[in-house]
C-alpha positions in Angstrom: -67.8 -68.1 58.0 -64.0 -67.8 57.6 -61.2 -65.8 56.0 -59.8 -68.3 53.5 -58.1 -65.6 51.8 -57.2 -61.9 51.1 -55.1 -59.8 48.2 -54.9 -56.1 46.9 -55.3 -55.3 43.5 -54.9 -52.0 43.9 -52.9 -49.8 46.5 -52.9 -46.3 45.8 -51.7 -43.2 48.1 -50.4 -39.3 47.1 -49.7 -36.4 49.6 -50.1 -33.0 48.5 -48.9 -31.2 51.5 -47.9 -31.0 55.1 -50.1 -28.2 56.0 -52.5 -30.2 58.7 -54.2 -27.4 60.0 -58.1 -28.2 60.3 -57.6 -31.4 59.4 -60.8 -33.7 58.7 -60.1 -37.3 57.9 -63.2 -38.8 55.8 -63.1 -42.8 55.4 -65.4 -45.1 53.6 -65.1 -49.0 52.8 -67.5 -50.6 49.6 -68.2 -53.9 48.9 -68.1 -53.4 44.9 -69.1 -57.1 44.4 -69.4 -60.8 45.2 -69.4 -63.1 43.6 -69.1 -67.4 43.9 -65.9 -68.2 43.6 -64.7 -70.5 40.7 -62.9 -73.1 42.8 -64.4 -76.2 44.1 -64.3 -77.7 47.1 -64.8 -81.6 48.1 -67.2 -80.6 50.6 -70.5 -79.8 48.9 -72.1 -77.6 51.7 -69.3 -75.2 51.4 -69.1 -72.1 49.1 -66.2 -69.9 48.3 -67.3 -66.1 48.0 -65.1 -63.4 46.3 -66.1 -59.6 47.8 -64.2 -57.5 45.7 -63.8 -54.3 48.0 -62.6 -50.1 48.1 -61.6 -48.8 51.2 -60.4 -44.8 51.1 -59.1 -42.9 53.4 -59.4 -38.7 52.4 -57.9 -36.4 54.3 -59.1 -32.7 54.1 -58.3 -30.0 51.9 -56.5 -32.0 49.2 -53.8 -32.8 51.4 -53.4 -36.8 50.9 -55.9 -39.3 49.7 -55.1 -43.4 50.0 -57.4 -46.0 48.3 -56.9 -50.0 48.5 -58.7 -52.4 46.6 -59.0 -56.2 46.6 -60.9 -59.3 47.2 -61.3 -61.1 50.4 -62.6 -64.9 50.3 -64.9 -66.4 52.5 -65.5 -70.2 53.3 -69.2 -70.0 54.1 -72.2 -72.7 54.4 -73.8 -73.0 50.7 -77.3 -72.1 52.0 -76.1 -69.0 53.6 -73.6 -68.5 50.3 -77.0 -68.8 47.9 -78.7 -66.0 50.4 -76.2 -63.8 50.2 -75.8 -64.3 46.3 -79.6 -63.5 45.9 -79.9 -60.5 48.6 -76.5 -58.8 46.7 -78.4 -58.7 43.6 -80.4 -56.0 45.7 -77.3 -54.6 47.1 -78.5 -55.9 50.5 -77.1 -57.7 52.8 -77.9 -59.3 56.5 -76.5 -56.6 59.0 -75.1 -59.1 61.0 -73.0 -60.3 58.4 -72.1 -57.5 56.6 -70.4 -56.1 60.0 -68.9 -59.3 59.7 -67.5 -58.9 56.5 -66.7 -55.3 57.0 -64.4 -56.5 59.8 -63.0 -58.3 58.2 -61.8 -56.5 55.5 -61.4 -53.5 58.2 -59.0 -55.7 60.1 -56.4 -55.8 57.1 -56.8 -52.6 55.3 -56.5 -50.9 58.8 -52.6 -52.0 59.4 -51.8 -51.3 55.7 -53.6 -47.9 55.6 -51.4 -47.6 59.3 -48.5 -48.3 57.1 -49.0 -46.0 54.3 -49.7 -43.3 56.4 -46.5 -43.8 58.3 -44.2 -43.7 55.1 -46.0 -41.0 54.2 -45.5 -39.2 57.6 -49.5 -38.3 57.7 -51.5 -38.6 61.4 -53.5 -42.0 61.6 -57.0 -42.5 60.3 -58.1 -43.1 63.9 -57.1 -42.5 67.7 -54.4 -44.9 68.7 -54.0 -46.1 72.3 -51.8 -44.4 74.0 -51.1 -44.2 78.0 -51.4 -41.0 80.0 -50.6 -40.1 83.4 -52.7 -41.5 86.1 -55.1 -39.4 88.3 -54.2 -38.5 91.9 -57.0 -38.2 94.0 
């Protein structure tokens, strides 16, 4: 399975206020579809899939909300592509490839969300590294 590709159709962010007082960040991520994607390859054992996804990011309290949308595109083996294509019209998939998907798509929408929030002047949607002091025995 690889990234082959990866575009937003939709990038949406609003803040209401700078009050951050009890703040609660709530994220989710949705795959919304997939689908087989309409390009053809030479290669007969590979398959294109389109996962059309939504990944928001709420912060408490009306005080901002930012949404992305878009399609990633995976290269994967046809067999595994017709699996996937059958369990989805369940809305099931393998865990183990879900959390792959979902990292993918995680891995991007992560550093734009990063970016939003920074324009916006709003605390990250998770703990970033940062170095502290070092403990004296």
């Amino acid at each position: 399975m690889r990234i082959v590709g990866f575009n937003y159709t939709k990038i949406f962010a609003e803040k209401h206020t700078n009050d951050f007082k009890d703040l609660k960040i709530e994220t989710s991520l949705n795959i919304d579809s997939i689908e087989e994607n309409s390009s053809k390859l030479p290669d007969k054992k590979i398959t294109l899939l389109d996962f059309n996804f939504t990944s928001s990011i709420n912060y408490s309290k009306n005080i901002a909300k930012i949404e992305l949308s878009g399609k990633m595109v995976l290269s994967v083996d046809s067999k595994v592509a017709d699996e996937v294509l059958k369990n989805w019209k369940k809305k099931e998939l393998k865990e183990e490839f879900r959390l792959a998907v979902f990292n993918g798509i995680l891995n991007k929408t992560n550093i734009k969300s990063l970016e939003i929030e920074d324009e916006l002047n709003l605390p990250p949607h998770f703990r970033l590294p940062s170095l502290v002091p070092q403990k004296k025995d």
